[in-house]
C-alpha positions as CSV (number, residue, x, y, z in Angstrom):
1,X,83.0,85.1,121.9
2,X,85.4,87.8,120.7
3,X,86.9,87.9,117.6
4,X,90.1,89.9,117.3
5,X,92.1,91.4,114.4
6,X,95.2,92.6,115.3
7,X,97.6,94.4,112.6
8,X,100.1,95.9,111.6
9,X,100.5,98.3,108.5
10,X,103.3,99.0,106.1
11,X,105.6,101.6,106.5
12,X,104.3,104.7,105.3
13,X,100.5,104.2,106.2
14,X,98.6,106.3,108.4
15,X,96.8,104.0,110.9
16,X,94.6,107.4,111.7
17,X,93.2,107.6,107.9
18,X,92.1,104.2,108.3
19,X,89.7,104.1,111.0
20,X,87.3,105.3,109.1
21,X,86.6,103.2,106.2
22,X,87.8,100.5,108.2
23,X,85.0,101.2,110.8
24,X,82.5,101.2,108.1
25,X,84.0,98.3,106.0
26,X,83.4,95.9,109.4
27,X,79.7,97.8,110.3
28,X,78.9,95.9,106.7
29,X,79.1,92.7,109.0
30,X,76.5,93.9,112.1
31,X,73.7,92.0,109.3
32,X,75.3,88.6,110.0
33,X,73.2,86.8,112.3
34,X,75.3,86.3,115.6
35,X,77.3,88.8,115.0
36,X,76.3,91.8,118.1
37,X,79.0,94.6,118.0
38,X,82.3,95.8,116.3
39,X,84.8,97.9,117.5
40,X,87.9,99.3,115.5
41,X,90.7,101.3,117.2
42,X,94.7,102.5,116.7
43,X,97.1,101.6,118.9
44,X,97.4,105.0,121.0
45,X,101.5,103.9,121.2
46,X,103.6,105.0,118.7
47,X,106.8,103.0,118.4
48,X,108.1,100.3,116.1
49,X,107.3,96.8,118.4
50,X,103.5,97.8,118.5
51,X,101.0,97.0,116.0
52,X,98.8,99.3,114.6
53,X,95.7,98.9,114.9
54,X,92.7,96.3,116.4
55,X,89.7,95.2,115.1
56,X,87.2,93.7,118.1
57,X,84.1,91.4,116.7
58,X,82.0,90.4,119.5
59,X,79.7,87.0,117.8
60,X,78.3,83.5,118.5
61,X,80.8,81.6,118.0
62,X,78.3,79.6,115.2
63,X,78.8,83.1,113.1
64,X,82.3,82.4,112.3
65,X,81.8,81.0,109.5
66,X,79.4,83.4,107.9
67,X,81.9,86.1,108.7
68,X,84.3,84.1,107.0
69,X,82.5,84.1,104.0
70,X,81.0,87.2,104.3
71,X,81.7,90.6,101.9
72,X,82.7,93.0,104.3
73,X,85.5,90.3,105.5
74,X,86.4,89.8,101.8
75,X,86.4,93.5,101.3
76,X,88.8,93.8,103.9
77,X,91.2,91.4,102.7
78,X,91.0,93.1,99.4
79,X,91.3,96.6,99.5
80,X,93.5,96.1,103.5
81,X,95.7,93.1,103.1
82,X,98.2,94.5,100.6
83,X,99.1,97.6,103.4
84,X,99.6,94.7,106.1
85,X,103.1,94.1,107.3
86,X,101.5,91.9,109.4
87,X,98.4,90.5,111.4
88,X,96.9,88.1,114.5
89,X,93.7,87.0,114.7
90,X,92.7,85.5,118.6
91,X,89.9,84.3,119.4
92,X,88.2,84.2,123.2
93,X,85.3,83.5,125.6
94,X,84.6,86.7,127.0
């Protein structure tokens, strides 16, 4: 399945410094077994209904649950959250 984190950041954040880190915060999670591929990118539209960026998981569904769990998620949530205006996580079979 795919795993999506969809977000959008505070005003005032730039969505381009953030690829980075948040690249290599979500790499942290390639250990998890089930877990086959991540992909982080900014939305390449720049107006105020968009969000900013996407965060792609491609994993067994059975890995949800160590993701959950997992550091690299908690990381995330940690150091990430607080610049969130707001987020959408979707889940599919594809």
């Amino acid at each position: 399945m795919k795993h999506y984190i969809i977000a959008k950041l505070k005003d005032g954040i730039d969505k381009k410094t953030l690829i980075g880190p948040v690249t290599e915060i979500f790499e942290g999670t390639l250990s998890i077994p089930g877990i086959h591929a991540v992909k982080v990118k900014p939305c390449c539209v720049d107006r105020p209904n968009r969000y900013d960026i996407m965060i792609e998981i491609e994993m067994e569904r059975e890995a949800l649950e160590a993701y959950d769990a997992c550091e690299p998620h908690k990381k995330w949530k940690a150091e990430y959250g607080p610049m969130l205006a707001s987020k959408t996580i979707f889940d599919s079979e594809d």
